[in-house]
C-alpha positions in Angstrom: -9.3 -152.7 19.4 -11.5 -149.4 19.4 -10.6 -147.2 21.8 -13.2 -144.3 22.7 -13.2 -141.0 24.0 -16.2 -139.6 26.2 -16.6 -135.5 25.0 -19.0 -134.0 27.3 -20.7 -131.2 25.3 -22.8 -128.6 27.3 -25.8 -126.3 26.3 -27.2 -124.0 28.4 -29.4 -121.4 26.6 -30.6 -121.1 23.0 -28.0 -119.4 21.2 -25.4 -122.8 22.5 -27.7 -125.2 20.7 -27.1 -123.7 17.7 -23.4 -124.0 18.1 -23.9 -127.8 19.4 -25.6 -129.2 16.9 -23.1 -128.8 14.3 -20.4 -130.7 16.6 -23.2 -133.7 17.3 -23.3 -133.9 13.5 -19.5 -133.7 13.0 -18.7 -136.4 15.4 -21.6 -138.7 13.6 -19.9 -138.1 10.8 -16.0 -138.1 11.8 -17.1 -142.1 13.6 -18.5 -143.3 10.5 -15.4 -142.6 8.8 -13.5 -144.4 11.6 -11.5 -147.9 11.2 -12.4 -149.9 13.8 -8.3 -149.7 15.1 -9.4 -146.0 15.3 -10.6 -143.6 18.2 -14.3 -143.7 18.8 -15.9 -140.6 19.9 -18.6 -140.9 22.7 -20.8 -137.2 22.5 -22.0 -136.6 26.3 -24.8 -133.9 25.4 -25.2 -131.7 29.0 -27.9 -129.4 29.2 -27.6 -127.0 32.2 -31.2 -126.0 32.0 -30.5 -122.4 32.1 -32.7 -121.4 29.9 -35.7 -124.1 30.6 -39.0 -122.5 28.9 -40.1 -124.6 26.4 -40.1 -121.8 23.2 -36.2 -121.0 24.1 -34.9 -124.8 24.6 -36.9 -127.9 23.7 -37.8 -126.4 20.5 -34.5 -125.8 19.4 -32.9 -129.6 19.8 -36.0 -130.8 17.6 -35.5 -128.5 14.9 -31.6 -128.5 14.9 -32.3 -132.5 15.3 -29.9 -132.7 18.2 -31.1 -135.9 20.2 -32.3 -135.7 23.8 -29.9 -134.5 26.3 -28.1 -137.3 28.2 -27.6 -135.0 31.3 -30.1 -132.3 32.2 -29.2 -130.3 35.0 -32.7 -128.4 35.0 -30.9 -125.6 37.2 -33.2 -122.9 36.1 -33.4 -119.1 36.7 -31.9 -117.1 39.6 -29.2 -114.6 40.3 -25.7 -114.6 38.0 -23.8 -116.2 41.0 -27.3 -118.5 42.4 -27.4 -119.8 38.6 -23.7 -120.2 38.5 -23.1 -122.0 41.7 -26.3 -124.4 41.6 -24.8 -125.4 38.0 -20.9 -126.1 38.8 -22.3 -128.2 41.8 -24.5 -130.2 39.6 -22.0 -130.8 37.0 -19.4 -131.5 39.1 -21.0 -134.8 40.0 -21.5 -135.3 36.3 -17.8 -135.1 35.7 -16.2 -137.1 38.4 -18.6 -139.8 36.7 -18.4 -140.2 33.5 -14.2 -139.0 33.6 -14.3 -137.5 29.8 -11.9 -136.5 27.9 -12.7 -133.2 27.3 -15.5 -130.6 27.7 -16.8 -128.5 25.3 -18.6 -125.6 25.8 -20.2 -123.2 23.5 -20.7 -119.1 24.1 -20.7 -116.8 27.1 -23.3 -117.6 29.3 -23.2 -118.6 33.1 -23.4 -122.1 32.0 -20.3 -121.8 30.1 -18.4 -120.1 32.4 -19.7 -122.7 35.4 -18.7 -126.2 34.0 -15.4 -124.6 32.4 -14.3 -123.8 36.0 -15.2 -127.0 37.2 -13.5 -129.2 34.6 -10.5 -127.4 34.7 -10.4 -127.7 38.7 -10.6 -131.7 38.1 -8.0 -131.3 35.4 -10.3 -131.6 32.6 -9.0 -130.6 29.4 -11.6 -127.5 28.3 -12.4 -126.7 25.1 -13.7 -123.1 24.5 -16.1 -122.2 21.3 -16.1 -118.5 20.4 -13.3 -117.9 22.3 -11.2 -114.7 21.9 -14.4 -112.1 21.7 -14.4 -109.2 23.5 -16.5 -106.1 23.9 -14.1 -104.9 25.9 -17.3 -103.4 28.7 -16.7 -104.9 31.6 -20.1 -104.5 32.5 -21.6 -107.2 30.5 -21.9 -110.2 32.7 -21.1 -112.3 29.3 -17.9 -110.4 28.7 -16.8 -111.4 32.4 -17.7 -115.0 31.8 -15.6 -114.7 28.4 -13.0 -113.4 29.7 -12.8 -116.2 32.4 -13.5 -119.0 30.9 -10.4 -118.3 27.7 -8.0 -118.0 30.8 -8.5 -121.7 32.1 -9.5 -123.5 28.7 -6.7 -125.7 26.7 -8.3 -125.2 23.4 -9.2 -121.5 22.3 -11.7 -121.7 18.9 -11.5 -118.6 17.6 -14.5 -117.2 15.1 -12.4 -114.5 14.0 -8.7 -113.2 13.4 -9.4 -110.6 15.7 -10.4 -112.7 18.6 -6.9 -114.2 18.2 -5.2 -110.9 18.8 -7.0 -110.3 21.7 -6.2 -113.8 23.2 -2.4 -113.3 22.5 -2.9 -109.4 24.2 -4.5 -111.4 27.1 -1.0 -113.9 27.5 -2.6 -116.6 26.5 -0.2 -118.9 24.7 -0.3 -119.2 20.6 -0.2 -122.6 21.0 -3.6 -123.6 22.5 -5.1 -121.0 20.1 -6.9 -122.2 16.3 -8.9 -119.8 14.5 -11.6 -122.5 13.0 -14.4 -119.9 12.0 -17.6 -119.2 13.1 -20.0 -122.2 14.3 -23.8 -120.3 14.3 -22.9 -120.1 10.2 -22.7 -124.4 10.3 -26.2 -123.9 11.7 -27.0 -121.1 9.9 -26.1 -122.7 6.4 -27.3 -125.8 7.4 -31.5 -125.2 8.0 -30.9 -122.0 5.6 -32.0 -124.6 3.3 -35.1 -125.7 5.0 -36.8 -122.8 6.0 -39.2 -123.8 2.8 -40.8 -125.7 5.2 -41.4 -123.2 7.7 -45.0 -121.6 8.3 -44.5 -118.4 9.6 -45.5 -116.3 6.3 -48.9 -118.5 6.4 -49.2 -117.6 9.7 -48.5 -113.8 8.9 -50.1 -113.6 5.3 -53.8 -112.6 6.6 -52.4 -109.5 8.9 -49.1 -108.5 7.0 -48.5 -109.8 3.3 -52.0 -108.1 1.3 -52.7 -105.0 -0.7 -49.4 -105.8 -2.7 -47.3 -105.9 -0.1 -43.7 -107.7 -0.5 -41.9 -109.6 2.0 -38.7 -107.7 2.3 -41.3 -104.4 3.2 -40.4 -105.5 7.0 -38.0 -105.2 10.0 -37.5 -107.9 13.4 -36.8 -106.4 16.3 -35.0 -108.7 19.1 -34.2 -107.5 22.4 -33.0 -109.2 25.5 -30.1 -107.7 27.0 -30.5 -106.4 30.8 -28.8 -103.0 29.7 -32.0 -102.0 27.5 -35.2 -104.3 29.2 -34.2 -104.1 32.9 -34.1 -100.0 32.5 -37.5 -98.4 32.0 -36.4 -95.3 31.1 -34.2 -96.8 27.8 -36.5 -99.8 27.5 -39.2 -96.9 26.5 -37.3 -94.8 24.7 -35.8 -98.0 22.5 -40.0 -98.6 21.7 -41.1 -95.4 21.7 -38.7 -95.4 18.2 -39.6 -97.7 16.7 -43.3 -97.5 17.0 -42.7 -94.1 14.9 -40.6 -96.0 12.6 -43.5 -98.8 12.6 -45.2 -95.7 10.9 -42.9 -96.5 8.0 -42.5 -99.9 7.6 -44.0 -103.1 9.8 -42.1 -104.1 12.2 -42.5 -107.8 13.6 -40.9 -108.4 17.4 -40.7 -111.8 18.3 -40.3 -111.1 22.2 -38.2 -113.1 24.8 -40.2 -113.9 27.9 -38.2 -111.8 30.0 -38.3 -109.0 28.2 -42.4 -109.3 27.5 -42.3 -109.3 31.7 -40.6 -106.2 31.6 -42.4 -104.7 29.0 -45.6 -105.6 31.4 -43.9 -104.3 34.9 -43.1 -100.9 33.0 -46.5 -101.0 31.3 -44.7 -100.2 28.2 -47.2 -102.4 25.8 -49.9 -99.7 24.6 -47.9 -98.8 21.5 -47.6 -102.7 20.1 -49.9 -104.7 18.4 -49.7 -108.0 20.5 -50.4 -111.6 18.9 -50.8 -114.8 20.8 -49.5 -118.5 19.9 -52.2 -118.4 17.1 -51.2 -115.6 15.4 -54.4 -113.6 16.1 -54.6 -109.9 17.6 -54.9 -109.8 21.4 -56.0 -105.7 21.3 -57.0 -103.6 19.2 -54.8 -102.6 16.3 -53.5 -99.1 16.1 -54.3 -97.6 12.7 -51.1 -95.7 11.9 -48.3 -97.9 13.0 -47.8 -102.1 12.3 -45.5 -102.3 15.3 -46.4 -106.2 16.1 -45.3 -108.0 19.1 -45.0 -112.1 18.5 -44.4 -114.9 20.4 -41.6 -116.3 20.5 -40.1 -118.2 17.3 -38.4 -121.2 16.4 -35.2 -121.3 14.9 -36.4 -121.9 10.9 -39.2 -119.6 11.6 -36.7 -116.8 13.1 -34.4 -117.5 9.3 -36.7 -117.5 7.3 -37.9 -114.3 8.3 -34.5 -113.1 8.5 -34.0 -114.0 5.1 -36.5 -111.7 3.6 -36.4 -109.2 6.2 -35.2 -105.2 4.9 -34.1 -104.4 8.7 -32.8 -106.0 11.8 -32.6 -104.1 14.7 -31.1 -106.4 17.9 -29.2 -106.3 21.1 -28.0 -110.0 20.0 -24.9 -111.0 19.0 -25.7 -114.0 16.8 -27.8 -112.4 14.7 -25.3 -110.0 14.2 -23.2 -112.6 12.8 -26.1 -114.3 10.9 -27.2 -111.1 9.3 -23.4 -110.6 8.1 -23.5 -114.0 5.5 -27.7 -113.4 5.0 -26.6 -110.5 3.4 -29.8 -108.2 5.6 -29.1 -104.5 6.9 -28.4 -105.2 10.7 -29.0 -101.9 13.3 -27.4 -103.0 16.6 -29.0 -101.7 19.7 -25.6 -101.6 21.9 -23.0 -99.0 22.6 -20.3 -102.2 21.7 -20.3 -105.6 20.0 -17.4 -108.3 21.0 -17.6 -108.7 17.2 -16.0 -106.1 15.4 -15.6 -108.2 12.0 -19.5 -107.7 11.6 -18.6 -104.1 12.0 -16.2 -104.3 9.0 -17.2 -106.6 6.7 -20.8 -107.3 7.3 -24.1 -104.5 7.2 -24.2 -104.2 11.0 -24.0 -100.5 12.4 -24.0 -99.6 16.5 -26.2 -97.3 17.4 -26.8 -97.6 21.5 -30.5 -96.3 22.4 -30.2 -92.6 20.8 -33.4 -92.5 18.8 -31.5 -90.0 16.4 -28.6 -92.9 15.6 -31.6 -95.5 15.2 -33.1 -93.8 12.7 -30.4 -92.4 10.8 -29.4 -95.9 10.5 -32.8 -96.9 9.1 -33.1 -94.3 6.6 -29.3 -95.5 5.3 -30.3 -98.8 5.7 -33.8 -98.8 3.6 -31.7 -96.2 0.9 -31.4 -97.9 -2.6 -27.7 -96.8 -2.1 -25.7 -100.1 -2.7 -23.6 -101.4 0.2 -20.3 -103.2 -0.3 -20.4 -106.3 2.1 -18.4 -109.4 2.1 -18.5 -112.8 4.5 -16.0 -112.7 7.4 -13.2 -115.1 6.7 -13.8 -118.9 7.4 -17.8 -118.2 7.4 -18.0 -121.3 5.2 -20.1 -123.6 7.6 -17.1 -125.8 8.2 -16.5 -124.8 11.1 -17.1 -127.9 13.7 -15.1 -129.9 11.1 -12.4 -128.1 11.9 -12.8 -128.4 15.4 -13.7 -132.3 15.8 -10.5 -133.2 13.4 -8.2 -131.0 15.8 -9.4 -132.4 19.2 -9.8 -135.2 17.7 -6.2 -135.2 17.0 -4.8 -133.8 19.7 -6.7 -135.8 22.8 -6.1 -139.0 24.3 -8.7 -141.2 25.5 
């Protein structure tokens, strides 16, 4: 007789579909493999809704080919503790319904945090993804929601070896802790592949990639953190540098939609060349900078420019890890990162919002000078393999 096991899996904003859809695939894969005497696994795909705009969330689970939620929440925006509150009630009900057998989630956000309280509260097995990161900035609503959700989950994933040392600092016992690797690189290695098929340097050829220019003569900017676009005063001087080095090489920034609000409220947009869905210039360019401001990108669109790109400059913790196996010069915009390996064994650099530490790092970064980097440990894109064969392993149904 098969016997099954109901996972509920939950995704809340874009950077947790990333690190979904290689578990979805996993357990396709691990129930094909199955006897039918065998343990069945039942994915319950939960989407919180927390991030809801279309560019940042329905996107993403067609390209990652993730199917359709089962469960969306549709919670939407609001304060930390509004967002948190209206999510753990929702999902509650969710819970006491479908009784699973464990609950995954993925990251740091408010969603993660949310439904990890409220399984463990109904004695819910909770399994935590990225577990054991720390910025150690207690400031940072994500480190908070970290820290808290490690403490009540029964499975710790670690990314890194790291991670595991500060788990065992934190009295958490070595026995609910597995270092696994890092599950963006799945993705990561995964639609690596296909970016061929993406359209973004047809899109960009007519206003970037003429006269001889190369692809790799660019840099992304990402920002979205609320210590650099909630603060006018940083927010502009973050810009203001790197419209002077847009003087030196383009820069593309695909903007979040709460940071382009921001960058409206502050009236901070003179300096940037701003192009709609089409691709086509809103205002009038400047002629001696190629600082351009994009919508927002899908996933294969966003690695395939990262692939070419000379440059990153983020706030994001992803693409820190992403830009450590793509090999690309990464300038992080933060006074901390809860992942030192990147720091070590990457091409990432900190560098806060001090112009002078921006472009110091952009002038090593662009240098011919040849930089030693190697993949972090476990990188390999096997990540959710290792995770589906150890719950699988270890949970009843």
């Amino acid at each position: 007789m098969v016997k099954r096991a109901k996972w509920i899996l939950v995704a809340g904003a874009r950077p947790n579909f990333m690190k979904i859809a290689p578990l979805i695939r996993e357990i396709e894969r691990y129930n094909a493999h199955q006897r039918t005497t065998r343990v069945m696994i039942t994915p319950i795909l939960v989407h919180t809704g927390q991030h809801y705009d279309k560019s940042l969330s329905e996107v993403f689970f067609k390209e990652l080919n993730i199917p359709k939620p089962d469960i969306d929440l549709g919670v939407g925006s609001g304060s930390h503790g509004e967002q948190t509150g209206r999510i753990m009630i929702a999902f509650e009900h969710i819970v006491m319904k479908k009784k699973p057998s464990v609950v995954v989630v993925v990251g740091d956000v408010n969603s993660t945090v949310a439904c990890a309280l409220v399984a463990a509260k109904l004695h819910i097995p909770v399994a935590h993804v990225e577990a054991g990161l720390r910025s150690f900035d207690r400031s940072m609503p994500e480190e908070i929601n970290r820290v808290l959700t490690d403490q009540i989950s029964d499975f710790l994933f670690t990314p890194s070896r790291d991670a595991n040392r500060n788990l065992l600092k934190e009295g958490i016992s070595g026995d609910k802790i597995y270092f696994v690797g890092n599950i963006m690189i799945d993705s990561l290695k995964l639609f690596s592949q296909h970016t061929i098929n993406s359209t973004i340097f047809t899109k960009l050829n007519k206003i970037l990639f003429k006269d001889g220019m190369t692809r790799n003569q660019y840099a992304i900017l990402t920002l979205h953190r609320p210590a650099i676009v909630d603060r006018k005063d940083t927010l502009q001087r973050v810009l203001n540098c790197l419209y002077e080095l847009s003087k030196q090489i383009t820069i593309l920034f695909p903007v979040h939609p709460r940071t382009k609000k921001q960058i409206d409220n502050f009236g901070l947009k003179g300096n940037i060349t701003w192009l709609n869905d089409d691709f086509r210039i809103l205002n009038d360019r400047r002629n001696n900078n190629d600082f351009y401001g994009l919508p927002p990108l899908g996933y294969l669109d966003f690695i395939a420019l990262m692939k070419e790109a000379q440059v990153i400059f983020t706030d994001s913790g992803g693409i820190q890890e992403e830009t450590a196996v793509l090999g690309v010069n990464c300038i992080t915009l933060r006074e901390n990162t809860e992942r030192p390996i990147t720091l070590k064994d990457g091409a990432n650099v900190l560098v806060g919002s001090d112009p002078g530490k921006i472009k110091r790092a952009f002038i090593q970064a662009v240098s011919p000078k040849h930089i030693s980097r190697k993949v972090p440990e476990f990188w390999d894109g096997k990540t959710a393999e290792r995770i589906v064969k150890i719950l699988a392993n270890r949970i009843q149904p």
